[in-house]
Backbone as JSON, one array per atom type, in Angstrom:
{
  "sequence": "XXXXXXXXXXXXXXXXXXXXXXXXXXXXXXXXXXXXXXXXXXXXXXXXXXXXXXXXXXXXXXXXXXXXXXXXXXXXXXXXXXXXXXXXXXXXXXXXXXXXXXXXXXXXXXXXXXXXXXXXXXXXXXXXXXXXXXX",
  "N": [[22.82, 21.88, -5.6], [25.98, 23.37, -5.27], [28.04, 24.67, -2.75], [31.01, 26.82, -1.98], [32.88, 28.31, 0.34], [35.97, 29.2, 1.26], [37.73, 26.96, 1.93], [35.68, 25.52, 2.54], [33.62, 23.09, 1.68], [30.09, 22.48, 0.5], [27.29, 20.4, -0.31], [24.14, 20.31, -1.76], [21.37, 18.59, -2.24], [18.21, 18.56, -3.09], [15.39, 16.29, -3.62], [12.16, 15.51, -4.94], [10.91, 13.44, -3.71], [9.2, 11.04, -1.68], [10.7, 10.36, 1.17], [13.82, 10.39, 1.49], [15.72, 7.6, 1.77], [18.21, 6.06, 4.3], [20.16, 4.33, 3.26], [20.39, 4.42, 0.21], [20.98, 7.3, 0.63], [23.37, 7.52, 2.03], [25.1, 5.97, 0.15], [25.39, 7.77, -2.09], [26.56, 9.62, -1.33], [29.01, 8.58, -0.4], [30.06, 8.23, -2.73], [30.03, 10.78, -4.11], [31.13, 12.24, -2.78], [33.67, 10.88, -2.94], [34.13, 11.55, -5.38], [34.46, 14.65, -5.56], [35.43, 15.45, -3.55], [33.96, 16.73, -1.76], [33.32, 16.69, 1.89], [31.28, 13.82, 3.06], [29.81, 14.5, 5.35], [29.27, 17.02, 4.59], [27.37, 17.06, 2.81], [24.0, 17.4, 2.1], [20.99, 15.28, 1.39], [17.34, 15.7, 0.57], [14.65, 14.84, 0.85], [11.29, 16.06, -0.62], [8.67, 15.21, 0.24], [6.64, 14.25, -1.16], [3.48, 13.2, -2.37], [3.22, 11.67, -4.58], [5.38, 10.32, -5.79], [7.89, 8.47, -6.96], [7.83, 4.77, -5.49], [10.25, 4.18, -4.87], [11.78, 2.5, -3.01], [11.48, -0.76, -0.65], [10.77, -0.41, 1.91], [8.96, 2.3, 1.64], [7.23, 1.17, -0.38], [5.93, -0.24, 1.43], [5.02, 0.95, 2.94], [3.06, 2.68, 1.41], [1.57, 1.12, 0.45], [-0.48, -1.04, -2.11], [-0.85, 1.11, -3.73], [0.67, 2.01, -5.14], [2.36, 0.55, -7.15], [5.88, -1.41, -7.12], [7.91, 0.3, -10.46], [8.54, -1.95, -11.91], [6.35, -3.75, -11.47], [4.24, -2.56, -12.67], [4.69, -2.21, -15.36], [5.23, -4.32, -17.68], [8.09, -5.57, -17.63], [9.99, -7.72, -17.87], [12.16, -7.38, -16.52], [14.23, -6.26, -13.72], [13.58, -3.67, -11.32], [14.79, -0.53, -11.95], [14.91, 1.87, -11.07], [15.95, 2.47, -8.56], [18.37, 2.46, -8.72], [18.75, 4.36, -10.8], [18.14, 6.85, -9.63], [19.81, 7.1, -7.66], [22.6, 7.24, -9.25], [21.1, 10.07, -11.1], [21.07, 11.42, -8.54], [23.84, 11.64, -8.13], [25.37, 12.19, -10.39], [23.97, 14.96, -10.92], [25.19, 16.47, -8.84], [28.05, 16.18, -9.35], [28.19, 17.22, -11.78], [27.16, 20.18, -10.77], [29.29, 20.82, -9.1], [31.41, 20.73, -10.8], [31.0, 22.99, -12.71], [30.89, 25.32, -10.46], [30.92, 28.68, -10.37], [31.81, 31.85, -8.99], [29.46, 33.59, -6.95], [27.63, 35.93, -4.89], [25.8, 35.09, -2.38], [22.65, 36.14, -1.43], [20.39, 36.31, 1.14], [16.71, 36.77, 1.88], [14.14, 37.6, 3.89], [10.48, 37.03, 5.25], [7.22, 36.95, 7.19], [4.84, 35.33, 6.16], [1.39, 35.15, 6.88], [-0.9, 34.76, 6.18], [-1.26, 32.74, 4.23], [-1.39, 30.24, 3.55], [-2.35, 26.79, 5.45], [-1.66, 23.63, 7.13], [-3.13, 21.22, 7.61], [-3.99, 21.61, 10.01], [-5.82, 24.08, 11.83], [-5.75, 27.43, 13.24], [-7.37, 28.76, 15.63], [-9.24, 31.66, 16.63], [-8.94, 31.55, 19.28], [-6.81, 30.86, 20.22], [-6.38, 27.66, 19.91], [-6.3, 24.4, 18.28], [-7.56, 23.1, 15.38], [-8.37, 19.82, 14.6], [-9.36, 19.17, 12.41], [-10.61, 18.41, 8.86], [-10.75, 20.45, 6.3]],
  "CA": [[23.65, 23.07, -5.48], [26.98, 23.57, -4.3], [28.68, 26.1, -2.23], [32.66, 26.76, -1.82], [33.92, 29.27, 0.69], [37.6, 29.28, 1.48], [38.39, 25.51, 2.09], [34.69, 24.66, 3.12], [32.8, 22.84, 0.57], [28.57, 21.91, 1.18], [26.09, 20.37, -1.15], [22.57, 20.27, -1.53], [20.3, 18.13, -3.12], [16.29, 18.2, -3.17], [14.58, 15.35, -4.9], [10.73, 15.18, -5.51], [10.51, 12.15, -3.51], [8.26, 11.12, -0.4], [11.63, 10.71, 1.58], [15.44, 9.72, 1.36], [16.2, 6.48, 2.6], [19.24, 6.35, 4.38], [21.12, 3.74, 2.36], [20.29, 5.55, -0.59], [21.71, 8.97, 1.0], [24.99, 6.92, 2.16], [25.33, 5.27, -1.27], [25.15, 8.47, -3.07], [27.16, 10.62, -0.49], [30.16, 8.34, -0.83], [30.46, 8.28, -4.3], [30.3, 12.36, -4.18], [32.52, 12.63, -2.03], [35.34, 10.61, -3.98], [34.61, 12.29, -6.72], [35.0, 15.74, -5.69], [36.06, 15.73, -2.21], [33.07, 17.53, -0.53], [32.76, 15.77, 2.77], [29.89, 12.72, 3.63], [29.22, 15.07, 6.56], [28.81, 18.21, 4.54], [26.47, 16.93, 1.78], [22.64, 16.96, 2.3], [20.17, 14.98, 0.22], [16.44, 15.7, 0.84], [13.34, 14.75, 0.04], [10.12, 16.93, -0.58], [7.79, 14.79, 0.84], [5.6, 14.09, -1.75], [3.26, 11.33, -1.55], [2.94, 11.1, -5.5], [7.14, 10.4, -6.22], [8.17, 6.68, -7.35], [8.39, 4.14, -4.67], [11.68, 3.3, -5.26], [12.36, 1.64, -1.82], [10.85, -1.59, -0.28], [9.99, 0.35, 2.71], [7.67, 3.29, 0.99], [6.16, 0.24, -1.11], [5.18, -0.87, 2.12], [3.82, 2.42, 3.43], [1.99, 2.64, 0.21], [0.68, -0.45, -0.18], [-0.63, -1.54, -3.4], [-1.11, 2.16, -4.55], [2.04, 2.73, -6.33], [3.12, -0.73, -7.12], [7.13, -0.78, -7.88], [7.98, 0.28, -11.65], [9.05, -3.25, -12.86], [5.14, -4.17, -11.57], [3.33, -1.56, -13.27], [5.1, -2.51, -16.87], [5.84, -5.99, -17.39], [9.32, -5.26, -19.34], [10.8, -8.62, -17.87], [13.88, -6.86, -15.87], [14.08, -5.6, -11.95], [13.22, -2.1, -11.17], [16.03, -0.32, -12.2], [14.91, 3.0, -10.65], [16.57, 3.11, -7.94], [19.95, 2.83, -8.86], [18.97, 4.9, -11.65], [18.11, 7.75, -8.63], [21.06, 7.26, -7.09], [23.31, 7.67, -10.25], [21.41, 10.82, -11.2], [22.16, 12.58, -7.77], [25.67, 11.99, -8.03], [25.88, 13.1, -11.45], [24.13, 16.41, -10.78], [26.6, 17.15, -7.53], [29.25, 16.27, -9.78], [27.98, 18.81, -12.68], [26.98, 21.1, -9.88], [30.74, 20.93, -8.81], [32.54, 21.14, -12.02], [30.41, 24.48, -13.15], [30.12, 26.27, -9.63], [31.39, 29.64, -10.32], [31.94, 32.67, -7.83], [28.63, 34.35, -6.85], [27.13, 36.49, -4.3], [24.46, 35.02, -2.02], [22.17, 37.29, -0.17], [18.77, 35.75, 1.83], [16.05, 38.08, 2.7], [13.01, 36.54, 5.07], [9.66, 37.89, 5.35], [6.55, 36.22, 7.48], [3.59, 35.42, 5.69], [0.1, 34.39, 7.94], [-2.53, 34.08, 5.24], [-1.22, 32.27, 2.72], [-2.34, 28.22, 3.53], [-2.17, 26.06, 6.24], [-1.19, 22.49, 7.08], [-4.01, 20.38, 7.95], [-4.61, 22.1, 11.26], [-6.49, 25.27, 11.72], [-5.6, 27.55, 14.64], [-8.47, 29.31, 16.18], [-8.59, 32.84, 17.56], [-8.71, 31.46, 20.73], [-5.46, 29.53, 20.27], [-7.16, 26.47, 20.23], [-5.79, 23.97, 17.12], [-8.71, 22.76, 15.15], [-8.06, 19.22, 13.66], [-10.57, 18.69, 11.46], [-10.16, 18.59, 7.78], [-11.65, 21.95, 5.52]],
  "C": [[24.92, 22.7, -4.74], [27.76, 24.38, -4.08], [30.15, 25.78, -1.4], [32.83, 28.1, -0.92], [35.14, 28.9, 1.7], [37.97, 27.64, 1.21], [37.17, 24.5, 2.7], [33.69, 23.85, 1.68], [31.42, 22.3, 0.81], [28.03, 21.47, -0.22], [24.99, 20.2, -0.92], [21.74, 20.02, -2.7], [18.85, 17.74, -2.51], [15.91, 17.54, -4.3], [12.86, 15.63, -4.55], [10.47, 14.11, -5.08], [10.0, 12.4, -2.18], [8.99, 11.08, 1.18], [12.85, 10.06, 1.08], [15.79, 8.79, 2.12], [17.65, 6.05, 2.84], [20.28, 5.26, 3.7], [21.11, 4.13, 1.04], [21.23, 7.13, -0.87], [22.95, 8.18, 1.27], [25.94, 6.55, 1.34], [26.0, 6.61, -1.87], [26.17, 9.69, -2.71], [29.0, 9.96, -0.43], [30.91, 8.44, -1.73], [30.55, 10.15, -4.46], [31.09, 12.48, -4.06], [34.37, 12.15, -2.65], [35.48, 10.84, -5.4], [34.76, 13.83, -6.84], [35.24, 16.02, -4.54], [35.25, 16.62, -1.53], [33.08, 16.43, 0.6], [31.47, 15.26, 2.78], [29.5, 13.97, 4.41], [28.55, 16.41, 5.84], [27.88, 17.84, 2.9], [25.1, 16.33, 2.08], [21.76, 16.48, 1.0], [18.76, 14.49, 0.77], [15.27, 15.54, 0.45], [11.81, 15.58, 0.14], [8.71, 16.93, -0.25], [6.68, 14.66, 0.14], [5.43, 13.14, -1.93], [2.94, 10.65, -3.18], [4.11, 10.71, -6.64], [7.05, 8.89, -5.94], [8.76, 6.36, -5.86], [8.67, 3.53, -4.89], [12.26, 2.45, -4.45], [11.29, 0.27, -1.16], [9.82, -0.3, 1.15], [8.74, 1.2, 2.42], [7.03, 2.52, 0.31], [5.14, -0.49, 0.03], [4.58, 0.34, 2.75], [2.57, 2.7, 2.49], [0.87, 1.63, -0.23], [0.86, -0.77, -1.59], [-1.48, -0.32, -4.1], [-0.49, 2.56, -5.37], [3.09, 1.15, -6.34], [4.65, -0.42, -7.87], [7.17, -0.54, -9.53], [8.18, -1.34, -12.57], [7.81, -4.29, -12.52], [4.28, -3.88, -12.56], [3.43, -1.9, -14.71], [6.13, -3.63, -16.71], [7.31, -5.98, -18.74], [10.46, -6.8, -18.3], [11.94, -8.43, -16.94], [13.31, -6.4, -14.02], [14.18, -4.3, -12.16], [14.67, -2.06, -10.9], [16.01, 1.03, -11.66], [15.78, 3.24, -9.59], [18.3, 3.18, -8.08], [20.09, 4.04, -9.68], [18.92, 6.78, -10.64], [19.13, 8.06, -7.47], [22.3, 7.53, -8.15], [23.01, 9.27, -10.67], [21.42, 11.93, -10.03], [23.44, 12.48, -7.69], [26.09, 12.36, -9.33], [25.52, 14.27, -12.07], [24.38, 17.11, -9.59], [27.52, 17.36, -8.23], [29.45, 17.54, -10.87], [28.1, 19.42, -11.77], [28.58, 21.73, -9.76], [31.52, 21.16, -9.93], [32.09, 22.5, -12.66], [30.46, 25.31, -12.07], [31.38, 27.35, -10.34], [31.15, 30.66, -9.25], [30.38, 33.68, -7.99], [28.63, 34.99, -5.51], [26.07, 35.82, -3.68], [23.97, 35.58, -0.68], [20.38, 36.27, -0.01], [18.05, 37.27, 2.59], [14.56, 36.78, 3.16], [11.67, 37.56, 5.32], [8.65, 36.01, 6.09], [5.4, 36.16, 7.18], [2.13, 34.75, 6.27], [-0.64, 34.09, 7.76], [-2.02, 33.34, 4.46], [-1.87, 30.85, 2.61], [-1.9, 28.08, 5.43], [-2.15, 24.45, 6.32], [-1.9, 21.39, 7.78], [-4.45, 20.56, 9.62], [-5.06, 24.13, 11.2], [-6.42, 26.2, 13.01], [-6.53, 28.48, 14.52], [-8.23, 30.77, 16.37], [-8.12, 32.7, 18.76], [-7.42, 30.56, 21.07], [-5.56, 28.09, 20.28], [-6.63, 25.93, 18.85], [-7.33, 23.11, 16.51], [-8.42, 21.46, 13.98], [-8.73, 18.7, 12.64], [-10.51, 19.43, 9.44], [-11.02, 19.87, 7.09], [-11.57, 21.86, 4.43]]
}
């Protein structure tokens, strides 16, 4: 997404990945930026923390181990994993769409707090007590 008011310009990108490694986000944030002049500073690119998104980086191959071996393991096509450039090409060429289509909208946020719905691998008690044990 990206949002324009008066002379401020922001973007925002969420990938499907386990996180954003910051040469990655630097890479991808320069090249934005000289192509449509949003500032490095005002363009976020985040990841969704999921633990079943290509590990495209040495690092997460090493968090992972030998569960998600890189793409150019997995299928013997002869060449170097080409994913990650290819993940850095398409966030900068849907900022750059983003940017050449934004048109003038309206955005309104409304907030509500929901207490049943899940929880996040801890369980809080009545008694305030955190209960770490898996369910």
């Amino acid at each position: 997404m990206v949002f324009e008011q008066q002379d401020e310009k922001v973007a925002l990108v969420v990938g499907d990945l386990l996180w954003v490694e910051r040469d990655l986000s630097v890479k991808a944030r320069m090249r934005i930026e000289a192509e449509t002049g949003i500032p490095f500073q005002n363009i976020i690119i985040a990841g969704t923390h999921s633990h079943t998104s290509p590990a495209y980086h040495p690092n997460i191959r090493e968090l992972t181990g030998t569960l998600r071996p890189p793409f150019d393991q997995q299928h013997d096509t002869g060449k170097e994993d080409s994913y990650p450039q290819e993940l850095e090409d398409g966030i900068v060429n849907a900022v750059i769409k983003a940017y050449e289509q934004r048109e003038e909208v309206v955005l309104e946020v409304f907030g509500e707090e929901v207490n049943d719905l899940a929880f996040n691998r801890r369980f809080i008690m009545k008694n305030g007590k955190v209960d770490h044990q898996s369910r």
